[in-house]
C-alpha positions in Angstrom: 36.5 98.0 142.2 39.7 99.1 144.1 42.1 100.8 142.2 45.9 99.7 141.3 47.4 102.1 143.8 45.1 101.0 146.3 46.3 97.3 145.9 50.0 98.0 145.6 49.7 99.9 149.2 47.3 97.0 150.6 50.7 94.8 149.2 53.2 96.6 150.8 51.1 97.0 154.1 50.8 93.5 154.5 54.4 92.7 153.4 56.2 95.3 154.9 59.6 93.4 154.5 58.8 93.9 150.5 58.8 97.6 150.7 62.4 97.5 152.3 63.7 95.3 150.0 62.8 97.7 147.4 64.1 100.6 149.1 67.0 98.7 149.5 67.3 98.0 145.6 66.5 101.9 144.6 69.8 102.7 146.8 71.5 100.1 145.2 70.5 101.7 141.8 71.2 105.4 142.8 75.0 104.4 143.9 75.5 102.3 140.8 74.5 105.0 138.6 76.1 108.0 140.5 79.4 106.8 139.7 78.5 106.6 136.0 76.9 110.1 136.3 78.8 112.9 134.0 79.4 116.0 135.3 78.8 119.2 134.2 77.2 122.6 134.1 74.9 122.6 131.1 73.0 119.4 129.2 74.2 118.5 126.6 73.1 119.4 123.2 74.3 119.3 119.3 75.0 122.0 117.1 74.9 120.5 113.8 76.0 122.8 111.6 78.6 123.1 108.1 80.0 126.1 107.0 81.3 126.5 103.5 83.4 129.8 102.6 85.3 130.6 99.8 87.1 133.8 99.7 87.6 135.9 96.2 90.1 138.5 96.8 89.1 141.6 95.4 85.3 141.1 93.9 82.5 143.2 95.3 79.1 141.5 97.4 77.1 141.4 94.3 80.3 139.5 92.6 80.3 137.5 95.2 76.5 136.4 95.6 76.0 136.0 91.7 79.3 133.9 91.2 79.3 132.3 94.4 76.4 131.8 96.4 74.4 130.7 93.6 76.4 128.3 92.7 76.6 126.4 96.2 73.4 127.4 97.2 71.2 124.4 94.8 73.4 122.1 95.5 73.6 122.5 99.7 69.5 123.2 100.0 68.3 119.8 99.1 71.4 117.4 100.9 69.7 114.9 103.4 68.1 115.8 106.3 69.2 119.9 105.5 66.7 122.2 107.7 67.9 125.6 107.0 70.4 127.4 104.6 72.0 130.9 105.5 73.7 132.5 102.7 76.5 135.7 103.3 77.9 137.8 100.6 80.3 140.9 101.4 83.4 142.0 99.6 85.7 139.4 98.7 84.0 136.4 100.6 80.8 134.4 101.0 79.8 131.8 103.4 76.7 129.3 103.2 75.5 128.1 106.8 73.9 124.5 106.3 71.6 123.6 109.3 70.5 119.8 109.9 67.8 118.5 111.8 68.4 117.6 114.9 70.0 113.8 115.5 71.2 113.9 112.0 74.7 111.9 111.6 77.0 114.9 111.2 80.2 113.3 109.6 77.9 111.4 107.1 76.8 115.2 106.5 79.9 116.8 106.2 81.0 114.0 103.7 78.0 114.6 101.7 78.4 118.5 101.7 82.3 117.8 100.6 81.1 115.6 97.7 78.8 118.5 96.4 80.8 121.1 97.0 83.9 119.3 95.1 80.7 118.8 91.8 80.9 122.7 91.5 83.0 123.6 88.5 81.7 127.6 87.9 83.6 129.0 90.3 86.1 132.1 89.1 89.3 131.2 88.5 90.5 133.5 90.9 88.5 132.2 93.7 90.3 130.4 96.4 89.1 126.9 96.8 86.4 126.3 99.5 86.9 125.8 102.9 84.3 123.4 104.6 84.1 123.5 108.5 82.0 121.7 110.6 81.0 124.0 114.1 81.7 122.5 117.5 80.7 123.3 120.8 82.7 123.7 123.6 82.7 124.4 127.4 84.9 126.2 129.3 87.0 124.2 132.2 88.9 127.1 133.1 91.3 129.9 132.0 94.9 130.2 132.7 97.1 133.6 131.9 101.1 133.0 131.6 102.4 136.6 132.7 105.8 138.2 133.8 109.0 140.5 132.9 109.4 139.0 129.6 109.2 139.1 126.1 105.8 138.4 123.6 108.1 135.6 122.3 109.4 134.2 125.1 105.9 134.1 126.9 104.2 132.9 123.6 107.1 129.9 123.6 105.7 128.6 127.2 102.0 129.1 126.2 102.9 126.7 123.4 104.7 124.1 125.7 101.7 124.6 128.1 98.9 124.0 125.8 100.7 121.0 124.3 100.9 119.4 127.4 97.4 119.7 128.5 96.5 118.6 125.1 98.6 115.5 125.9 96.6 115.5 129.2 93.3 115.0 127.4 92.1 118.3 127.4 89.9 118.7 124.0 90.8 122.5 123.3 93.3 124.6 124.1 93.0 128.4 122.7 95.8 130.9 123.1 95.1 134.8 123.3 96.5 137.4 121.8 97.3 135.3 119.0 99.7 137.7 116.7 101.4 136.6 114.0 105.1 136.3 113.5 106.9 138.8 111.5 110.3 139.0 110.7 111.5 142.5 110.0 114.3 143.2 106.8 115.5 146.3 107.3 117.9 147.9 104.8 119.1 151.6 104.9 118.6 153.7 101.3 122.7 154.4 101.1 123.0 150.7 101.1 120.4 150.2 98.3 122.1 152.9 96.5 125.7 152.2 96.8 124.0 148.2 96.2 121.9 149.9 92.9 118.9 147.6 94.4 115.3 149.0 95.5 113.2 147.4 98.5 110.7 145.5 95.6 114.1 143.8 94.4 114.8 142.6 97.9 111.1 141.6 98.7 111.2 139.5 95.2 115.1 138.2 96.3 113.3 136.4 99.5 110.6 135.4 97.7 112.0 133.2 95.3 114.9 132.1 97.7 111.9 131.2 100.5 109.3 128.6 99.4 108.6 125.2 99.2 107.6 123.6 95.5 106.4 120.3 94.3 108.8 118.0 92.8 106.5 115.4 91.2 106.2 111.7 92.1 108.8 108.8 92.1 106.5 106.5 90.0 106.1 103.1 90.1 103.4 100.6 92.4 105.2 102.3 95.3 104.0 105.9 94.3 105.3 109.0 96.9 105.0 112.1 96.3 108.1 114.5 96.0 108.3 118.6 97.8 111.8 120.7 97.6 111.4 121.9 101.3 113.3 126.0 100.7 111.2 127.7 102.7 113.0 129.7 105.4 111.3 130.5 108.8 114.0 132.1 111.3 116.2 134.9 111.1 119.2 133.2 110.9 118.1 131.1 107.5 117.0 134.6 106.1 120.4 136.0 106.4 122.1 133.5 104.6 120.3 134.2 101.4 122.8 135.4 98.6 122.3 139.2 97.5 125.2 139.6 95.1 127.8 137.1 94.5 131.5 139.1 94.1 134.1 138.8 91.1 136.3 136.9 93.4 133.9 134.4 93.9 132.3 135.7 97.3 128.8 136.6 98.2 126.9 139.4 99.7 124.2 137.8 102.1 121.0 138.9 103.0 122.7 139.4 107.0 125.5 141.6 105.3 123.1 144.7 104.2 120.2 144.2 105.8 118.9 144.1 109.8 116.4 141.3 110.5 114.8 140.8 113.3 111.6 139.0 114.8 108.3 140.7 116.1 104.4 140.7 115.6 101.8 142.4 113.7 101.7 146.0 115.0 98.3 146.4 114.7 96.7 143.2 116.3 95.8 143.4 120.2 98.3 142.8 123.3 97.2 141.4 126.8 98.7 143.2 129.7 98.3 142.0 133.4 99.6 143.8 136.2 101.4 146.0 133.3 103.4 143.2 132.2 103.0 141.0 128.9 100.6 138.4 129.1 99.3 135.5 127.1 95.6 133.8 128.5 95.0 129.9 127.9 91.4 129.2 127.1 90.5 125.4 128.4 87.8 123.9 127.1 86.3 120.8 127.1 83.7 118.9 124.0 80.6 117.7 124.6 80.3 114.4 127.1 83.8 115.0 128.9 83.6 115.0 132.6 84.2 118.6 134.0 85.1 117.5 137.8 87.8 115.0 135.9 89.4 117.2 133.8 89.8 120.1 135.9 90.8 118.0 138.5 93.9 116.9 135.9 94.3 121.0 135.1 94.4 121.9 138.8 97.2 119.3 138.8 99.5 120.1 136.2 99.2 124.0 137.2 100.7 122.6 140.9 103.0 121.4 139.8 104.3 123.3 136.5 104.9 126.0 139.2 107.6 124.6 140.4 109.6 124.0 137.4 109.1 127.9 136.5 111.2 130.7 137.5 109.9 132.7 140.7 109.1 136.1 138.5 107.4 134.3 135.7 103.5 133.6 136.9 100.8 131.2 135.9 97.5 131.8 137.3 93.8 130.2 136.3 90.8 131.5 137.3 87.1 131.3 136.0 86.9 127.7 136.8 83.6 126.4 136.0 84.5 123.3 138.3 83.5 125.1 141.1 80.0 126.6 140.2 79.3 122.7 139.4 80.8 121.6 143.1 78.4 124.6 144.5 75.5 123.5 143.1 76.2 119.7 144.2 77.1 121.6 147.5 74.3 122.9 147.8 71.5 119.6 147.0 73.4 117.4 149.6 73.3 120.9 151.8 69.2 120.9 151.4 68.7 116.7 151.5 70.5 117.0 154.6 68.3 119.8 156.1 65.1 117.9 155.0 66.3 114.8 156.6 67.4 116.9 159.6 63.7 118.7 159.8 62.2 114.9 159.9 64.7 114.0 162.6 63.9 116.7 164.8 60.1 116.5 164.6 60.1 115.0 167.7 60.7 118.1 169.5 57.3 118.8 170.8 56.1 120.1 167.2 54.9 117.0 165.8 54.2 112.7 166.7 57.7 111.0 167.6 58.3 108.0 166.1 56.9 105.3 168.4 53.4 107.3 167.9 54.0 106.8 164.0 54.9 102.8 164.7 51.3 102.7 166.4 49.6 104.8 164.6 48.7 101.5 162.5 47.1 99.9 165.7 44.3 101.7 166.9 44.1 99.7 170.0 47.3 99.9 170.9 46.7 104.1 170.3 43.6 103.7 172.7 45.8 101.5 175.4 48.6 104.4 175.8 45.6 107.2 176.2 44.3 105.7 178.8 47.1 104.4 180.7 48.2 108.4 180.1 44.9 109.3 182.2 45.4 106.8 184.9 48.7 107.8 185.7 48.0 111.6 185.6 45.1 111.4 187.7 47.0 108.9 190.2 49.4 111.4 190.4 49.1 115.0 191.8 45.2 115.4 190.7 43.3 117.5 189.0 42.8 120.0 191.4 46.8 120.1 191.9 49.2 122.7 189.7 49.0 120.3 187.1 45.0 120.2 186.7 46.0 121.7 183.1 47.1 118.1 181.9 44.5 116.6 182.7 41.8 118.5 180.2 40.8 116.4 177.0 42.8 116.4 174.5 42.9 118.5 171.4 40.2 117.6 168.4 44.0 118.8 166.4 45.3 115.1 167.4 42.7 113.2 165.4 42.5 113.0 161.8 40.8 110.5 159.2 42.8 107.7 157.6 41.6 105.8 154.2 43.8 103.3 152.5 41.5 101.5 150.3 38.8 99.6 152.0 40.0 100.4 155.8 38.8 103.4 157.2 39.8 104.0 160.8 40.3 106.9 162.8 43.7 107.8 163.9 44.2 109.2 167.2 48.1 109.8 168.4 48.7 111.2 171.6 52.7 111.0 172.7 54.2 111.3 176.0 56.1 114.8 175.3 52.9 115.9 173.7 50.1 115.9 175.9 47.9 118.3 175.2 47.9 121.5 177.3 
């Protein structure tokens, strides 16, 4: 009984028009789903994890673990589809790693961890309250670093305008490093605080209470809004109008009249140099299922022409794109198709059957016609005693081979004009 390969080659054999019909379709079908293919440098895979941490100023790892862990740790282990809980204690903060199975629906998850999480009521009363993250993954599109003669803050101010508009672009994550925070420096010499009869601690507590936003209740009613006094004061110049002492005559002493303010950064955190100037790097990243080629194709375009709208001595550079380890790779599979389909081309060179010995290799009497009108004319030619008695020996065994394709069994014998045996 003949096998179902057997008959499907018998089919196309005897249909031959069927076979390029259906080469014909597969095409159709790569190009059609080419342009839907996404690009990028890894597969794509989940991370589905939740983080809870809740910090506690203060209390030791044991503190931590017995009045913290063990009270999120029942009620995260047995949550749907949980496959693994990691649990952290060190002084003054734990953190409880939730792990789900794999294809698990992550934002019913992190609802569900919310709800339990929100159930816990043992907590110390000096704990802050719990902060519940769910981990992404990201891939890098490229990096970009904003350098030049300036200032922290002035370079800082045009990372910011950057990143926003290559958020606005459609670029899923845009990190900024070094990120140091803002400080705003009060400086107040001792004769001042003496002649003032004021210490540091009274001015620290002066700013405080002058500088902060507070709640203000509700406005009632169906139409319910909530109410905030905004006070809290941000800049240098709201800091120095802050009232110090207030005179007999009815004037004030501000904050700007004793004291020097200015704004800066943490002292301790890290600074980027380049070239040994101040720089700020731009991390560009993309989420899982974005196009790489399409978004660093809009990247490479805004960084052409933001250029131009930025002074000469002020630089913006990007560099490890991952765009173009993805175009080599592509580079290089339409580099190798293209050499197979080049080493089939050229097997007509003498090293293998040309391709009107392949179109008769299915026609064995058409094979044994062209040997034998290749004998006649080389021994009606210059003869076998001549300088070209060589071409007239019998051919190679080498040139015949068996052929089976189901029931036919022939014996295939090719013999083309450039290759006649020597």
């Amino acid at each position: 009984m003949r096998s179902r390969s057997h008959a499907i080659l018998e089919t196309f054999v005897a249909h031959p028009t069927a076979a390029n019909l259906l080469m014909v379709l597969m095409l159709i079908m790569g190009v059609v789903s080419l342009e839907r293919l996404n690009t990028q440098f890894f597969p794509d895979f989940g991370i589905d994890i939740v983080t809870v941490s809740v910090a506690w100023s203060g209390a030791s790892a044991e503190d931590v673990e017995s009045n913290v862990i063990k009270a999120l740790e029942p009620e995260l282990r047995f949550l749907d589809s949980v496959d693994k809980v990691t649990s952290s204690a060190r002084e003054g903060s734990g953190t409880v790693v939730v792990e789900y199975k794999s294809g698990t629906d992550m934002q019913a998850a992190l609802s569900a961890v919310e709800s339990a999480v929100s159930q816990i009521g043992t907590f110390p009363e000096d704990a802050e309250k719990p902060v519940i993250s769910r981990i992404f993954r990201y891939d890098t599109i490229s990096r970009l670093i904003v350098t030049g003669p300036y200032t922290e803050s002035s370079l800082k101010y045009i990372a910011k305008r950057i990143r926003d508009d290559l958020l606005a672009l459609g670029i899923d994550k845009v990190s900024m490093f070094p990120m140091r925070d803002e400080e705003i420096h009060v400086e107040v010499s001792s004769e001042t605080l003496l002649e003032l009869d004021m210490s540091l601690d009274d001015i620290a507590t002066l700013i405080r209470v002058s500088s902060q936003d507070l709640p203000a209740g509700d406005t009632g009613g169906k139409s319910r809004q909530q109410l905030r006094g905004i006070g809290a004061m941000r800049t240098v110049n709201e800091l120095a109008t802050i009232d110090v002492l207030a005179h007999e005559s009815g004037g004030a002493i501000t904050l700007g009249d004793i004291a020097e303010l200015r704004d800066t950064f943490v002292a301790n955190a890290p600074i980027y140099l380049f070239n040994k100037e101040p720089a700020i790097e731009l991390h560009v990243q993309r989420a899982v299922g974005a196009d790489a080629l399409v978004l660093a194709g809009r990247v490479d375009k805004y960084v052409r022409t933001l250029r131009s709208t930025l002074p000469a001595n002020l630089t913006v550079q990007q560099f490890d794109v991952a765009a173009n380890l993805i175009r080599e790779r592509i580079n290089l599979l339409l580099r190798n198709g293209a050499g197979n389909a080049h080493g089939l081309e050229s097997d007509t060179d003498g090293r293998g059957p040309g391709p009107t010995a392949i179109r008769d290799a299915g026609n064995p009497a058409r094979e044994v016609e062209r040997h034998r009108a290749r004998e006649g004319r080389h021994a009606g030619g210059s003869g076998c005693g001549s300088d070209e008695s060589r071409r007239c020996r019998p051919p190679r065994r080498g040139a015949c081979r068996g052929v089976s394709i189901g029931q036919l069994s022939r014996v295939r014998c090719v013999f083309p004009e450039d290759r006649w045996p020597r």
